[in-house]
SEDRENVO-916240 format. One record per residue (C-alpha): residue number from 0; residue in one letter; x, y, z. Coordinates in nm, 3 decimals, decimal comma. Layout:
+-----+------+---------+---------+---------+
! pos ! code !       X !       Y !       Z !
+-----+------+---------+---------+---------+
! NUM !    A !       X !       Y !       Z !
...
+-----+------+---------+---------+---------+
END
This chain:
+-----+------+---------+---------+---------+
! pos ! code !       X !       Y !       Z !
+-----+------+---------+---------+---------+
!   0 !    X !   4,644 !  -3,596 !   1,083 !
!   1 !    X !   4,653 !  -3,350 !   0,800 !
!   2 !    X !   4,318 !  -3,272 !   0,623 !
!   3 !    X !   4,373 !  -3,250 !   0,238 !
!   4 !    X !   4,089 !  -3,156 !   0,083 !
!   5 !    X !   3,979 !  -3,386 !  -0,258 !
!   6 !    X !   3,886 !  -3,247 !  -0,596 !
!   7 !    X !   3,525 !  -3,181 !  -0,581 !
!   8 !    X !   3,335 !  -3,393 !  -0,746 !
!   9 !    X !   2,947 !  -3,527 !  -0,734 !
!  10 !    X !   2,869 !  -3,915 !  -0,828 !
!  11 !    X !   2,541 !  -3,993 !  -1,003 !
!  12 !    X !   2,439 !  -4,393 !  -1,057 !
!  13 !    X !   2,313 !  -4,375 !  -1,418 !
!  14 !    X !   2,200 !  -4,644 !  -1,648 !
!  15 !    X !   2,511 !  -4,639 !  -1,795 !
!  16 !    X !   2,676 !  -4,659 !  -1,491 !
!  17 !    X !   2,861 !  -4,429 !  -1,234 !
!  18 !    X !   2,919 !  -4,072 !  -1,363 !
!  19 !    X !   3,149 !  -3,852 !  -1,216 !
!  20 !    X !   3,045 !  -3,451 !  -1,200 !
!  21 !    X !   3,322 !  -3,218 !  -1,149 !
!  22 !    X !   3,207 !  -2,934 !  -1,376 !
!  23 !    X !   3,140 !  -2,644 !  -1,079 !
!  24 !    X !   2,826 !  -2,564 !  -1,395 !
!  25 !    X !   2,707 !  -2,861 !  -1,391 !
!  26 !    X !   2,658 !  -2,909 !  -1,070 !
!  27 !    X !   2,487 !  -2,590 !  -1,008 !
!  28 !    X !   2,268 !  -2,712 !  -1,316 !
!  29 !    X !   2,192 !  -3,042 !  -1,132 !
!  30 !    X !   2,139 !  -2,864 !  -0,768 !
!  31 !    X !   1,880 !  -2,655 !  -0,962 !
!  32 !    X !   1,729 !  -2,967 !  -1,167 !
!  33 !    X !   1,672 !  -3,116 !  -0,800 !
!  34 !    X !   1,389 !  -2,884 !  -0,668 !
!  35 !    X !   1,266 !  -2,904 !  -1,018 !
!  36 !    X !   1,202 !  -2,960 !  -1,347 !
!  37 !    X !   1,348 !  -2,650 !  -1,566 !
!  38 !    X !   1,374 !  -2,529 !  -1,900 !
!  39 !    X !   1,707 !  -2,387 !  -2,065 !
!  40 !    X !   1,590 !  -2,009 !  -2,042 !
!  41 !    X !   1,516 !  -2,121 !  -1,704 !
!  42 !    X !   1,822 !  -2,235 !  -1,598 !
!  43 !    X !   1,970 !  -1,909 !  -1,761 !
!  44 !    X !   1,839 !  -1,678 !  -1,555 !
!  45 !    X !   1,898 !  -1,935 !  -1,238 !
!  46 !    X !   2,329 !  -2,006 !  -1,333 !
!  47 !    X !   2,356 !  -1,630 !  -1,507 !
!  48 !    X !   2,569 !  -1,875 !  -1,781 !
!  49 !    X !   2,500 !  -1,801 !  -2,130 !
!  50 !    X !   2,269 !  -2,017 !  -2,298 !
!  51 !    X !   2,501 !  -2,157 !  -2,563 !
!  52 !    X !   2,754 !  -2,250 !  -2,221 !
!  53 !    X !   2,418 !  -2,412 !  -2,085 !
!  54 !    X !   2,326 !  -2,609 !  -2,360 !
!  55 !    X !   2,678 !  -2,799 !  -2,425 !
!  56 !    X !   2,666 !  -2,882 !  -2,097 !
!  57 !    X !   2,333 !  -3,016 !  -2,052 !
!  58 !    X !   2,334 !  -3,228 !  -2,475 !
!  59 !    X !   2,670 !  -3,400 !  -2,262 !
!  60 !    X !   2,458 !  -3,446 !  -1,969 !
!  61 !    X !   2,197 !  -3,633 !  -2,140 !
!  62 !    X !   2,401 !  -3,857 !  -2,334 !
!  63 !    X !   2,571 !  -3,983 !  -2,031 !
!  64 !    X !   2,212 !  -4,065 !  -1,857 !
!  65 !    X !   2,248 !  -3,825 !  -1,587 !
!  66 !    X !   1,982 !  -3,640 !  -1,692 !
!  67 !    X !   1,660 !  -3,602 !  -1,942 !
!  68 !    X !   1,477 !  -3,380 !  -2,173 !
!  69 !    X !   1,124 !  -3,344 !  -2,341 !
!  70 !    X !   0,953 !  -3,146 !  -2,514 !
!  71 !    X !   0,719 !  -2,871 !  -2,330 !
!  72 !    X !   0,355 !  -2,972 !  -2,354 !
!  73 !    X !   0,263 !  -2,558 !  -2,400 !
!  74 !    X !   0,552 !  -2,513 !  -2,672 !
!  75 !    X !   0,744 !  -2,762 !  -2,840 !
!  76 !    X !   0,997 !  -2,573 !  -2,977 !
!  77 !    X !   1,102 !  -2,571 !  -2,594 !
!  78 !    X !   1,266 !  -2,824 !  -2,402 !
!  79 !    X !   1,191 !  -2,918 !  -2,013 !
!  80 !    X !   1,525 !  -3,100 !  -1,894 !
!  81 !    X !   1,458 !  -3,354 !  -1,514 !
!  82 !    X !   1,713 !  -3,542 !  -1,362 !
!  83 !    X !   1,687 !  -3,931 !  -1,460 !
!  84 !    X !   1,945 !  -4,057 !  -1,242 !
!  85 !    X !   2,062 !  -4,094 !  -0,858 !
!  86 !    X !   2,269 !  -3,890 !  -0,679 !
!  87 !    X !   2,504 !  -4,141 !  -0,451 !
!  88 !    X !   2,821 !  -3,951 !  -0,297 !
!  89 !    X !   2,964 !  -3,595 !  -0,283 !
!  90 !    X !   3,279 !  -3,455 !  -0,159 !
!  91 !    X !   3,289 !  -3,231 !   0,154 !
!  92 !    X !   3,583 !  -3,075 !   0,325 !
!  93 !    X !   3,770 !  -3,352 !   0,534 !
!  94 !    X !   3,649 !  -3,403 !   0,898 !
!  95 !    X !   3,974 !  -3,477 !   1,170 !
!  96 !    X !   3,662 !  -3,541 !   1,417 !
!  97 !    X !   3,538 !  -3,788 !   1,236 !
!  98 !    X !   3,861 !  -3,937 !   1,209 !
!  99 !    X !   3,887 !  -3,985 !   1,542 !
! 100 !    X !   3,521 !  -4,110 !   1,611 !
! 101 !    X !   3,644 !  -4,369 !   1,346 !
! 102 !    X !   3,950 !  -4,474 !   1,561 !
! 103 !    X !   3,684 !  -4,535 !   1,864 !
! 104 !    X !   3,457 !  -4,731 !   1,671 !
! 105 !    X !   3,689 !  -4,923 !   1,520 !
! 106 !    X !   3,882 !  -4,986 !   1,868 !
! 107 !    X !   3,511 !  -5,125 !   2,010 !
! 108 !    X !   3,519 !  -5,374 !   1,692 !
! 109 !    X !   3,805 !  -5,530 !   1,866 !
! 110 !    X !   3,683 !  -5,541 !   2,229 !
! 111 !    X !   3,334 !  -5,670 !   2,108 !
! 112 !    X !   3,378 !  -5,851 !   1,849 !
! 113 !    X !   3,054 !  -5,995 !   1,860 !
! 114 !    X !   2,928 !  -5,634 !   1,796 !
! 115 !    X !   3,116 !  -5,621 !   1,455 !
! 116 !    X !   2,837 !  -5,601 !   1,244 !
! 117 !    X !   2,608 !  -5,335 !   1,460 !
! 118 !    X !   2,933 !  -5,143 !   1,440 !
! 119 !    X !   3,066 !  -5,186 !   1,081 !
! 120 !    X !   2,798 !  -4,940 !   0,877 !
! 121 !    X !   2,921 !  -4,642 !   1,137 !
! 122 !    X !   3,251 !  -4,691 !   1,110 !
! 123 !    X !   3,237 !  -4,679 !   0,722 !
! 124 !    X !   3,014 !  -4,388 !   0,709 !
! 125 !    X !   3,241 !  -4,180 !   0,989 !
! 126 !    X !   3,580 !  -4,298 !   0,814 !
! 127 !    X !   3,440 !  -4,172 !   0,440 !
! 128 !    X !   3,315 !  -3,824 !   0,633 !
! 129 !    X !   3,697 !  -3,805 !   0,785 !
! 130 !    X !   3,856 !  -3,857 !   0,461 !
! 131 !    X !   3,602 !  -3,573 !   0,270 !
! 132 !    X !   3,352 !  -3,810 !   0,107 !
! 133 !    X !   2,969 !  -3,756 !   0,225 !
! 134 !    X !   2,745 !  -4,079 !   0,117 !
! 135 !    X !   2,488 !  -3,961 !   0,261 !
! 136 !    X !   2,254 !  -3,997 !  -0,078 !
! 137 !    X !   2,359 !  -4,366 !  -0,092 !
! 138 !    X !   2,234 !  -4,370 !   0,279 !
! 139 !    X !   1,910 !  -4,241 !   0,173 !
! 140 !    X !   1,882 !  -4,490 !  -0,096 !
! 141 !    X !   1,989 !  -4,777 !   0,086 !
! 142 !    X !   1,714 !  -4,689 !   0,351 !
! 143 !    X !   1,492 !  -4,660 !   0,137 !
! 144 !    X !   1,533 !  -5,008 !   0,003 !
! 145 !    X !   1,549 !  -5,137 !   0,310 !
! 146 !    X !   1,171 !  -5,020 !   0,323 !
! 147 !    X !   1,091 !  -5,196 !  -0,035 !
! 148 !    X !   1,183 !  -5,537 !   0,176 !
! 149 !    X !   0,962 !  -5,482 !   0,453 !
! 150 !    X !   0,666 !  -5,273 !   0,271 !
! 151 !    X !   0,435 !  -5,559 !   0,234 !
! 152 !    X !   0,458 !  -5,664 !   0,594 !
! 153 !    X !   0,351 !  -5,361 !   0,728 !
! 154 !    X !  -0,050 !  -5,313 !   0,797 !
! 155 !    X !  -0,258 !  -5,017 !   0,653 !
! 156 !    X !  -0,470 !  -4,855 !   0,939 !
! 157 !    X !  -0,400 !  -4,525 !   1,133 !
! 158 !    X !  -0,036 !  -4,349 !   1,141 !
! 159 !    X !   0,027 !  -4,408 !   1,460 !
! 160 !    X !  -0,078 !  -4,802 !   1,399 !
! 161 !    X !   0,159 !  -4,762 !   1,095 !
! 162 !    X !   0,491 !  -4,593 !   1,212 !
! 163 !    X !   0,474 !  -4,805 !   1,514 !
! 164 !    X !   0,510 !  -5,075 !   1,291 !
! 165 !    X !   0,715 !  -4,944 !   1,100 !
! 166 !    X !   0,933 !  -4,854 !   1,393 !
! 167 !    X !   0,929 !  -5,210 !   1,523 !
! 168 !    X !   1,116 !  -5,330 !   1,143 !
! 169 !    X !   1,382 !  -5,030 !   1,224 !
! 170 !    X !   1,494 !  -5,175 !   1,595 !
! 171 !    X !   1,544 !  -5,549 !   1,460 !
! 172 !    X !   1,795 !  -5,383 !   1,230 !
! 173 !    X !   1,982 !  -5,228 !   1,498 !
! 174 !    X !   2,033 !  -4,945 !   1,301 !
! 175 !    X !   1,916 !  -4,736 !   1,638 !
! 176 !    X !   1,639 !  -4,644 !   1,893 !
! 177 !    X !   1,347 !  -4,443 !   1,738 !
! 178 !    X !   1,099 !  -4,218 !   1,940 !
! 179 !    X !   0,802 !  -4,073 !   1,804 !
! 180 !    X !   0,798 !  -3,691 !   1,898 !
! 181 !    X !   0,489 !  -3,603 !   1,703 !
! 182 !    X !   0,211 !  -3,720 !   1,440 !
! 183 !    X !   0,129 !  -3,421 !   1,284 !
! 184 !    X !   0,403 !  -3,290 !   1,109 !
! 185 !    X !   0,563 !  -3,686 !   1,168 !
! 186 !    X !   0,851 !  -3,583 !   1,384 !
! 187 !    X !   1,118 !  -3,884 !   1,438 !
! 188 !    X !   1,430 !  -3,851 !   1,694 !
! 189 !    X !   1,663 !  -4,137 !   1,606 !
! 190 !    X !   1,921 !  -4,241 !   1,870 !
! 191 !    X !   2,234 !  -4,423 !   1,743 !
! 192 !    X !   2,391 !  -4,466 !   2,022 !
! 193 !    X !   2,758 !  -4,357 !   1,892 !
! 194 !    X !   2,941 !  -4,105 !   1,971 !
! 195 !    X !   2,959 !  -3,977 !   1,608 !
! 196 !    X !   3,131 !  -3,616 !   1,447 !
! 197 !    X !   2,778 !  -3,409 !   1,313 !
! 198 !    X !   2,929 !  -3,508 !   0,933 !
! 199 !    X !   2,901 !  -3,831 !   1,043 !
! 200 !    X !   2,587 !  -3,819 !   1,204 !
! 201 !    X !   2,371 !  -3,597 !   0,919 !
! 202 !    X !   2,493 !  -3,883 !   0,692 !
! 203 !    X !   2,365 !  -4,173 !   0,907 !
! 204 !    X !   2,050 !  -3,977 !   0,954 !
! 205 !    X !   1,977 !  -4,028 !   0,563 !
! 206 !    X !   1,930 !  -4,382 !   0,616 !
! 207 !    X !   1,628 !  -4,355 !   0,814 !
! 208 !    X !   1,480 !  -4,087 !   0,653 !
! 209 !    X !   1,455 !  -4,311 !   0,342 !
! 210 !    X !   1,381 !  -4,615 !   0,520 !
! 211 !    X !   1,083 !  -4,376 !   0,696 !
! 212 !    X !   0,918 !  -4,173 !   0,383 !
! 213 !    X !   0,957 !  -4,437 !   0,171 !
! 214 !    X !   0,805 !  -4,714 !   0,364 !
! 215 !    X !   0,533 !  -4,447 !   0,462 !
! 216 !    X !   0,475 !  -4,409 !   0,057 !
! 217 !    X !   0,452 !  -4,763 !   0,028 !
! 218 !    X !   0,130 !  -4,800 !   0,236 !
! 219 !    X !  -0,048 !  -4,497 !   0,170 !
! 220 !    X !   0,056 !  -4,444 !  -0,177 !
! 221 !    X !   0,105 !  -4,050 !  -0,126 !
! 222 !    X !   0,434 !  -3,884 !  -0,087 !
! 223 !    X !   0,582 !  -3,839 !   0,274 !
! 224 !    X !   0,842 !  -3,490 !   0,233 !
! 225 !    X !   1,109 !  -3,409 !   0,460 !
! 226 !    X !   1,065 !  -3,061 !   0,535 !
! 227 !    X !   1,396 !  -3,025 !   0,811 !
! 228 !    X !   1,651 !  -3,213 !   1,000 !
! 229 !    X !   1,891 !  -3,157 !   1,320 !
! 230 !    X !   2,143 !  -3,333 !   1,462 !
! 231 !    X !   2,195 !  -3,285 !   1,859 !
! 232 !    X !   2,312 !  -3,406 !   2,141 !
! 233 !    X !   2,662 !  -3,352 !   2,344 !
! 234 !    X !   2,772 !  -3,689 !   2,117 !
! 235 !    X !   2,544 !  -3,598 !   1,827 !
! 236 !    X !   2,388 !  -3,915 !   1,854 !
! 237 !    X !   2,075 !  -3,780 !   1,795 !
! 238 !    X !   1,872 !  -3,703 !   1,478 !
! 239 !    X !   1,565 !  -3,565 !   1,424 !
! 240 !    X !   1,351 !  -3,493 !   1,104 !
! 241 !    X !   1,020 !  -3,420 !   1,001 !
! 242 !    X !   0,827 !  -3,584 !   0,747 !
! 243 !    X !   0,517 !  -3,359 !   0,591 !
! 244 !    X !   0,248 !  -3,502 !   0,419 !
! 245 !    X !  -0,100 !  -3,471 !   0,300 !
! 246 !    X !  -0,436 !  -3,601 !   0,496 !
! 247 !    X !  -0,468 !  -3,962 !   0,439 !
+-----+------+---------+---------+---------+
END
């Protein structure tokens, strides 16, 4: 199978709707926007662009939704611009690995059939990775969701009490087997057990870092940060993160 690599592009879910970032300066502007909030002189000395290049791009930027501006509180003859929108999907240079981990899942489907669900959500992830398309924001997202659904089930107390529970919610999904590792930093090793490509596998590990932090937020109404993330294992069907966050 030949790998052709896609025009690179970065899709943001707006208000207005999907918007498509191919702009190799706006992206930088928006990868820069993400650790944080950033004025235009700012963002100058960050891109090395001129400001006047800067500030076409980011007046189009706003009007489309993907991004916001207001005024700075210690001079308002300066603007702070944030990101208002989601990041969803990215491209990434084509995986033939994941191609073929696609072929295996998909050739399971058809023996189990049963199974089809359990197996569908891999096989899309691994066959988007294949083809050069990383969704692993929309993972994140969609995980994080998930723990919006199951937030007010879950019992305040100590965080072991909590991410056992929390834990419990993730098996009935069958999204994979979750060990605790540690408390303090929260360290998670998620077993999917698939034999995934690593593209495939960082983007499945999205979902439960979502569905973790955000679930985590939820009951103790402070922020839970990842801080790193591995992939491992001879079929990188393992994933581990680690969640920081403040005494609670």
């Amino acid at each position: 199978m030949g790998d052709v690599a896609p025009e690179n592009f970065v899709l943001y879910n707006t208000d207005n709707g999907i918007v498509i970032i191919t702009n190799g300066v706006r992206v930088r502007i928006l990868d820069e926007l993400s650790k944080r909030n950033l004025s235009l002189t700012e963002l100058v000395d960050l891109t090395g662009k001129a400001q006047s290049t800067l500030s076409v791009h980011l007046e189009s930027m706003v009007n489309d939704g993907v991004i916001k501006s207001r005024e700075d509180p210690e001079d308002n003859r300066r603007k702070i611009y944030s990101i208002s929108s989601l990041r969803v999907a990215e491209t990434k240079t084509p995986d033939s690995e994941s191609f073929e981990k696609a072929r295996e899942i998909f050739a399971d489907m058809v023996d189990y059939p049963d199974k089809i669900g359990n197996y569908m959500i891999y096989f899309l992830y691994t066959i988007m990775d294949s083809r050069g398309l990383s969704v692993g924001p929309l993972a994140e997202i969609i995980g994080s969701i998930h723990a919006q659904a199951i937030g007010g089930k879950i019992q305040k107390g100590p965080i072991e009490d909590v991410v056992d529970q929390i834990r419990k919610y993730y098996t009935f999904a069958n999204m994979g087997k979750v060990t605790i590792y540690s408390f303090n930093p929260l360290t998670l090793i998620v077993d999917s057990e698939f034999k995934l490509s690593k593209g495939a596998a960082e983007t499945m590990g999205r979902y439960p870092i979502g569905y973790f932090s955000k679930a985590l937020e939820i009951v103790y109404g402070t922020p839970f940060e990842l801080s790193s993330s591995e992939v491992f294992g001879s079929e990188n069907n393992y994933f581990r993160f680690v969640l920081d966050y403040k005494s609670l």
